[in-house]
C-alpha positions as CSV (number, residue, x, y, z in Angstrom):
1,X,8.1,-47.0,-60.7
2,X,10.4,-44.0,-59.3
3,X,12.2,-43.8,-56.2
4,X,10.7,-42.2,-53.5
5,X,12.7,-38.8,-53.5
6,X,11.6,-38.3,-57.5
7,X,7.7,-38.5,-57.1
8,X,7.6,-34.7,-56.8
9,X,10.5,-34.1,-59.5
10,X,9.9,-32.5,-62.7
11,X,11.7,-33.1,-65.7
12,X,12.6,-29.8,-68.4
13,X,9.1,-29.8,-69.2
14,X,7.8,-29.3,-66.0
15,X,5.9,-32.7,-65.3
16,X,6.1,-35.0,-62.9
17,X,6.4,-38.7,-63.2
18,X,2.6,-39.6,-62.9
19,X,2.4,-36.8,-65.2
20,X,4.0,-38.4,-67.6
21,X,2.8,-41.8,-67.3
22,X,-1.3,-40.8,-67.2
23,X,-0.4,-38.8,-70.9
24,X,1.4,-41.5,-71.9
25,X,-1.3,-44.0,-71.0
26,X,-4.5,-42.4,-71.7
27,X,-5.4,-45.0,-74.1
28,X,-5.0,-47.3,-71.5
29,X,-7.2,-45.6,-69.3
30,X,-10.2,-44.9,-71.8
31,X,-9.7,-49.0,-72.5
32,X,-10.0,-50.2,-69.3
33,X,-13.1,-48.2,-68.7
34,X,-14.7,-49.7,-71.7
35,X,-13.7,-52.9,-71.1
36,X,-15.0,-52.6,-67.3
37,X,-18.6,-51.0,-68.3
38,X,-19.0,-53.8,-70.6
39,X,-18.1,-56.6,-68.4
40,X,-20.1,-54.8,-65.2
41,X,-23.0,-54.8,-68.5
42,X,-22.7,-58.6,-68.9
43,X,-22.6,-59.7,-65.6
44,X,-25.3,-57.4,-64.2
45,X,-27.8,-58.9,-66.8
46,X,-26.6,-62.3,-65.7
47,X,-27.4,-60.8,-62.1
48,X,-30.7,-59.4,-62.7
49,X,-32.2,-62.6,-64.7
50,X,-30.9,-64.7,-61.1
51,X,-32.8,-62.2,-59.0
52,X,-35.8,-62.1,-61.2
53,X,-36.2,-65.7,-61.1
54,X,-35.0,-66.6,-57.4
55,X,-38.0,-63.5,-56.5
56,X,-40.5,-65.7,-58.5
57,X,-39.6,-69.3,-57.0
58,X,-39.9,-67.5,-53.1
59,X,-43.6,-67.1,-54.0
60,X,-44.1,-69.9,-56.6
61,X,-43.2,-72.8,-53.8
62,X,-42.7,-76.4,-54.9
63,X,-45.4,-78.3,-54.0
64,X,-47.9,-75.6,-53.6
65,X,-49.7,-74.0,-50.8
66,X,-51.9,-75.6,-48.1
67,X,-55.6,-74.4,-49.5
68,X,-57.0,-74.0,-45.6
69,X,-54.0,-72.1,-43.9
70,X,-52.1,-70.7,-46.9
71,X,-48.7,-72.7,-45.8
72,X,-46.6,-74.6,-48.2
73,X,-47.3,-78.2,-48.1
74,X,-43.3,-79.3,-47.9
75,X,-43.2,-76.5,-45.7
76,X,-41.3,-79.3,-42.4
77,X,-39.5,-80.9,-45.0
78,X,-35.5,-80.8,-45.4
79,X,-35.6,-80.2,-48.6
80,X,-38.1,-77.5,-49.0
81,X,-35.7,-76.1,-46.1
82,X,-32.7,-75.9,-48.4
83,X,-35.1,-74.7,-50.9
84,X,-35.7,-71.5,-48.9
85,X,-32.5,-70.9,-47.5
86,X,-31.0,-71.5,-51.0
87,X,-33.7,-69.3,-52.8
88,X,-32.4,-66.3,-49.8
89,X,-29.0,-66.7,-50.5
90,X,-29.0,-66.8,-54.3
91,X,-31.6,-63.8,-54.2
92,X,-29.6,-61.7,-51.7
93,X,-26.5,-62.1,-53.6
94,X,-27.0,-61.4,-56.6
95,X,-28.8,-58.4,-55.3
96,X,-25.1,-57.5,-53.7
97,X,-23.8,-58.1,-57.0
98,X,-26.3,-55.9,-59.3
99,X,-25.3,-53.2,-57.0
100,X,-21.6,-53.8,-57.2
101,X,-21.9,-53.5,-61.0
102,X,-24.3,-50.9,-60.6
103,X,-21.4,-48.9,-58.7
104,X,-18.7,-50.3,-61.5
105,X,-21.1,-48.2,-64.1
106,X,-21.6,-45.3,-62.1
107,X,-17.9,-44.7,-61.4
108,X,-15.6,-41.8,-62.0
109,X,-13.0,-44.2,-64.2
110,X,-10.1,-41.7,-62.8
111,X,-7.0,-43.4,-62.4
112,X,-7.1,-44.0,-58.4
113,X,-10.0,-45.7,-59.3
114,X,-8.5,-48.2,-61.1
115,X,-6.2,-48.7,-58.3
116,X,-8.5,-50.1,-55.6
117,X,-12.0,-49.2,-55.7
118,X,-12.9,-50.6,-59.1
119,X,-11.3,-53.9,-58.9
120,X,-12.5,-54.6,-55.5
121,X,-16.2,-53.5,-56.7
122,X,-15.5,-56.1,-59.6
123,X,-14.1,-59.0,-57.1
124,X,-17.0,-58.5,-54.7
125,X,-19.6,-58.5,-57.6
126,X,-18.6,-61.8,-59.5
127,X,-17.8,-63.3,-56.1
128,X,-21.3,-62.8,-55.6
129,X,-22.5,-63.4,-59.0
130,X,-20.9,-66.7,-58.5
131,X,-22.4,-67.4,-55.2
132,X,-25.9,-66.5,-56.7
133,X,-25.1,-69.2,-59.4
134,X,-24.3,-71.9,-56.9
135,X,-27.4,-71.4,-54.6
136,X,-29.7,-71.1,-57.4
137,X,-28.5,-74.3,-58.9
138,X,-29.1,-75.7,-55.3
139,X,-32.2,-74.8,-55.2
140,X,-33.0,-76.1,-58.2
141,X,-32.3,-79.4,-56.8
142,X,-34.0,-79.0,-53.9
143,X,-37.0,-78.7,-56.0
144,X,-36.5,-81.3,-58.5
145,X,-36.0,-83.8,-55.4
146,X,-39.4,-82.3,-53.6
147,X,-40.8,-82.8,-56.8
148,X,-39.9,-86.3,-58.2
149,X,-38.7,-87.7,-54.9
150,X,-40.5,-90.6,-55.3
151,X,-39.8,-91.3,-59.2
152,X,-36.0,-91.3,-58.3
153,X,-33.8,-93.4,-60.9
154,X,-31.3,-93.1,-62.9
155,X,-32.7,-90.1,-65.3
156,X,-33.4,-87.7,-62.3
157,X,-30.0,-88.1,-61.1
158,X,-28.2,-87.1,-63.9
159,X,-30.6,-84.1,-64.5
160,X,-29.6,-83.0,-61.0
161,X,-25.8,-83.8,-61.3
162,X,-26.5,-81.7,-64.7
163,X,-28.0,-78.8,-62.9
164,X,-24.2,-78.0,-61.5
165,X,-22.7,-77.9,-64.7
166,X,-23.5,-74.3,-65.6
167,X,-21.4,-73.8,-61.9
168,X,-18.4,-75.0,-63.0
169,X,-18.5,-73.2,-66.2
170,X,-18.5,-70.2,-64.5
171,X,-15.7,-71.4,-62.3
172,X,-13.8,-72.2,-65.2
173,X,-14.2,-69.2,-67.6
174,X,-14.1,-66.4,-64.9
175,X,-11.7,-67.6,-61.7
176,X,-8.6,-66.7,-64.3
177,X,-10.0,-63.1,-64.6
178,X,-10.8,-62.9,-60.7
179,X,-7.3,-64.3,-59.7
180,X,-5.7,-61.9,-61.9
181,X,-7.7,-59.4,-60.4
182,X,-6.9,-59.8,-56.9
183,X,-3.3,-60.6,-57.6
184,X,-3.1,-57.1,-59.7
185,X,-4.5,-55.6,-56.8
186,X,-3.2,-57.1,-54.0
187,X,-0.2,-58.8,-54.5
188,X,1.7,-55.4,-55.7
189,X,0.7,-53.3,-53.7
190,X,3.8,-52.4,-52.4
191,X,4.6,-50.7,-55.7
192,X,2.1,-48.2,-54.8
193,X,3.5,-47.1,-51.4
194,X,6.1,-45.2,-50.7
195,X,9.1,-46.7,-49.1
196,X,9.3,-45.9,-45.6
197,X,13.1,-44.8,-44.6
């Protein structure tokens, strides 16, 4: 942080402030990209097994298909309705968020980046990724209900109220990392500006 009127300053070595700072920092720069291409690695792979699977159920429908017209069987039930819906959802975004982390990969890693554009890529992608999570763990249940709707007891609850643990995990290990994230990025932003007088 330097006032306003120093940005362009040089000291007796002729360098400017951000200068200074990026040769002072470069570890710190060469960290953070490592540390972002591996997490972007992780989480796409999380990503790309939701997609894979969600891409199988859409075609692999509970209850099967209707052998004379080729419909699903459930196809006017509620259930198989947030089945579908569930199924689009948790296959669309995680398909956002294999691209975000796609685009985390593919980045420069210059230090502007790592001003906006790569945290916002990584907010949008485990936002997603976390969306993805939830719908598939909805439709899950969906299915389970379709399928055992008519067994229901005490068992088939609690293997549904299970399906929603893996959801709060998430929650739990990776909010603190998103928070930080958008509070890094957000919240001071007004250190990167310059002061208007």
């Amino acid at each position: 942080m330097v006032q306003p009127s120093f940005r362009e300053k040089k000291n007796s070595e002729g360098s400017t402030p951000q200068e200074i700072f990026a040769k002072e920092h470069k570890d710190l720069l060469k960290n953070g990209e490592l540390w972002m291409k591996k997490t972007a690695e992780s989480c796409m792979l999380v990503a790309t097994l939701i997609a894979t699977m969600m891409f199988a159920a859409a075609f692999s429908v509970p209850g099967g298909n209707d052998n004379n017209r080729g419909t699903p069987i459930h196809l006017r039930e509620t259930l198989f309705q947030v089945f579908a819906l569930s199924d689009a959802i948790a296959l669309s975004s995680s398909t956002i968020s294999i691209l975000m982390f796609l685009f985390i990969l593919t980045s420069r890693y210059t230090e502007d980046d790592f001003l906006k554009s790569l945290p916002f890529k990584l907010m949008v992608g485990l936002s997603t990724l976390f969306l993805s999570i939830i719908a598939m763990m909805v439709a899950f249940s969906a299915t389970f209900f379709l399928a055992y709707h008519d067994r229901l007891n005490c068992f088939t609850m609690l293997t549904a109220v299970l399906a929603f643990v893996p959801v709060s995990l998430f929650v739990m290990l990776q909010y603190p990392l998103l928070r930080d994230i958008v509070c890094s990025t957000y919240r001071s932003k007004f250190l990167f500006k310059p002061l208007m007088l």
